[in-house]
C-alpha positions in Angstrom: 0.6 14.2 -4.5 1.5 10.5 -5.0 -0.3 8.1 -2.7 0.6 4.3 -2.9 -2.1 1.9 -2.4 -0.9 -1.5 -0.9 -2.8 -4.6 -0.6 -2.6 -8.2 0.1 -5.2 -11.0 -1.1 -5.1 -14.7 -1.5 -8.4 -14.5 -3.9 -8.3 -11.4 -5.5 -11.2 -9.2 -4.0 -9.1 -7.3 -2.2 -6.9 -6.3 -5.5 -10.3 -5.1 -7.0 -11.1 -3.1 -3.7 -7.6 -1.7 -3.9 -8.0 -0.8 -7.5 -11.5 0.7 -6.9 -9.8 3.2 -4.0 -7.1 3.9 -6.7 -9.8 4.9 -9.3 -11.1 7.4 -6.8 -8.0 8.6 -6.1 -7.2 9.6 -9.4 -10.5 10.9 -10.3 -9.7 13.3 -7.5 -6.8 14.2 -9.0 -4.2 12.3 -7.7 -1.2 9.9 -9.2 -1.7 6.5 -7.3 0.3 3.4 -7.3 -1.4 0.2 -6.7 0.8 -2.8 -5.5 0.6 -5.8 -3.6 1.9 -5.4 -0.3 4.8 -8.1 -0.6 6.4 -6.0 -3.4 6.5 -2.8 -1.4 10.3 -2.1 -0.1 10.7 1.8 -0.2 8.1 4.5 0.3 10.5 7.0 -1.3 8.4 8.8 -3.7 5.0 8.6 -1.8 3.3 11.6 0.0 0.7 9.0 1.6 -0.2 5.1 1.7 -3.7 3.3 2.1 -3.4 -0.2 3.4 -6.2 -2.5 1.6 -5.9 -6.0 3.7 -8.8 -8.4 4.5 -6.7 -9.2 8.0 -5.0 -7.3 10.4 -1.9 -9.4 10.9 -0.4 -8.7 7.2 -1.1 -5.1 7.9 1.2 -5.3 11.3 3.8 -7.3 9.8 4.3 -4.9 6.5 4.6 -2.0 9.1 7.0 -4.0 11.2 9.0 -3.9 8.4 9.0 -0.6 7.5 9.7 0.4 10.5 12.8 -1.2 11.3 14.0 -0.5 7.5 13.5 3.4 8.6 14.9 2.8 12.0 18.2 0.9 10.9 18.7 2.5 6.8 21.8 0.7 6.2 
């Protein structure tokens, strides 16, 4: 299983958070990605995602997005 681990910070706690969730991930056996949220365009490859962000609205914006890229694949 491949799980992506997406985050967004403006000081850089949250990328140690995100990192931390990844280390637990793989001790537990799994392959993780770890990548800022802004340089996520395809979840092509991922079984699963955890979303690491300090506010909502980045979260809701990021699914927006991959929503209507799902919605309308062209």
């Amino acid at each position: 299983m491949t799980v992506l681990v997406s985050y967004a910070t403006t000081g850089g706690s949250t990328a140690e958070i995100a990192e931390w969730i990844a280390e637990e991930l793989r001790v537990a056996g799994l392959a993780v990605a770890v990548r800022p949220a802004a340089e996520v365009d395809d979840l092509a490859g991922y079984d699963a995602v955890v979303l690491n962000f300090r506010n909502p609205d980045p979260v809701r914006a990021w699914a927006r997005g991959v929503a209507a890229d799902i919605s309308d694949p062209a």
